[in-house]
C-alpha positions in Angstrom: -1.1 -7.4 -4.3 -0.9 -7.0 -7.9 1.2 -4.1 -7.3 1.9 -0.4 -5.7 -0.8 1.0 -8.1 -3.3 2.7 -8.4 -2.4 4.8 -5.0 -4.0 7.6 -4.0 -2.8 10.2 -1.9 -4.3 12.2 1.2 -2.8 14.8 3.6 -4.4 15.0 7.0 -2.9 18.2 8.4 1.0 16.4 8.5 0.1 12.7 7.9 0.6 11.8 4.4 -2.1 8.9 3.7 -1.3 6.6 1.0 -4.0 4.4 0.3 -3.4 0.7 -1.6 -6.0 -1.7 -3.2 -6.8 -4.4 -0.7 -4.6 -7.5 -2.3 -6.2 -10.5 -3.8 -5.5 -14.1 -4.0 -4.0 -14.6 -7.4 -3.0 -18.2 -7.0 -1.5 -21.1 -5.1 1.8 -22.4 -6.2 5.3 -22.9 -6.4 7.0 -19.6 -7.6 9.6 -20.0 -10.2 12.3 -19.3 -12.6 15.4 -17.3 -11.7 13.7 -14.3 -9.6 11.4 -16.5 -7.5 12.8 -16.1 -4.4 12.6 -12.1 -4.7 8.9 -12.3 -5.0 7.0 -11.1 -1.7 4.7 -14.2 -1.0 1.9 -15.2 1.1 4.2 -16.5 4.2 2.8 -20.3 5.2 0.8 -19.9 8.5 -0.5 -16.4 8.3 -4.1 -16.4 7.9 -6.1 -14.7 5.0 -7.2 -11.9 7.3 -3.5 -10.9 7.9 -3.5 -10.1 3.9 -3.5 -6.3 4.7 -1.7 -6.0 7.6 1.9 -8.5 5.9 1.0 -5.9 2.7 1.6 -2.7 5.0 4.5 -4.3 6.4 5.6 -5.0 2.5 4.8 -1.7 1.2 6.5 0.0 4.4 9.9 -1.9 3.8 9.1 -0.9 0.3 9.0 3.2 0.5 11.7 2.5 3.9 14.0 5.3 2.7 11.6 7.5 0.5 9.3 7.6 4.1 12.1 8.3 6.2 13.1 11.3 3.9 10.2 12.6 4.4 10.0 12.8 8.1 13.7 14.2 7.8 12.7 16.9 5.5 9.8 18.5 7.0 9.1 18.1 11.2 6.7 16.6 12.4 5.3 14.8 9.2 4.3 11.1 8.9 2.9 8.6 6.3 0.3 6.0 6.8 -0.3 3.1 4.8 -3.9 2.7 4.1 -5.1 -0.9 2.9 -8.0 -1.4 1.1 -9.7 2.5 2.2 -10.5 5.5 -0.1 -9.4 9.0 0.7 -12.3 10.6 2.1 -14.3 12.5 -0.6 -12.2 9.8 -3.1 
């Protein structure tokens, strides 16, 4: 993914929906310089079609503390990360 933006942002009665861009193929490569091995990356094995779902589990570790604050802070709330989907009427 080229990055956490554009999101957009839907409540479903208390599901907070946050919707991502589906990611892209940028390259193939050897990362480097000094941050290279901070750089989420394309794990070797996982199949194309697992693009969205390693990108939840990326944007989930993520917003970790942020999401858990939220589900602290007001009962019975949730988020949802939404790959590659509008909001409806968006």
């Amino acid at each position: 993914m080229e990055g956490p933006r554009p999101a957009r942002f839907e409540r479903v009665g208390l599901t907070v929906r946050i919707h991502l861009p589906a990611p892209a193929l940028m390259d193939h490569g050897v990362l480097q310089g000094d941050n290279a091995n901070r750089i989420p990356h394309h794990p070797k094995g996982l199949a194309s079609e697992d693009a969205a779902a390693r990108a939840v589990e990326l944007m989930e570790w993520f917003l970790e503390r942020i999401l858990a604050a939220l589900e602290e802070d007001i009962a019975g709330t949730r988020a949802e990360i939404v790959i590659g989907e509008l909001p409806q009427g968006g």
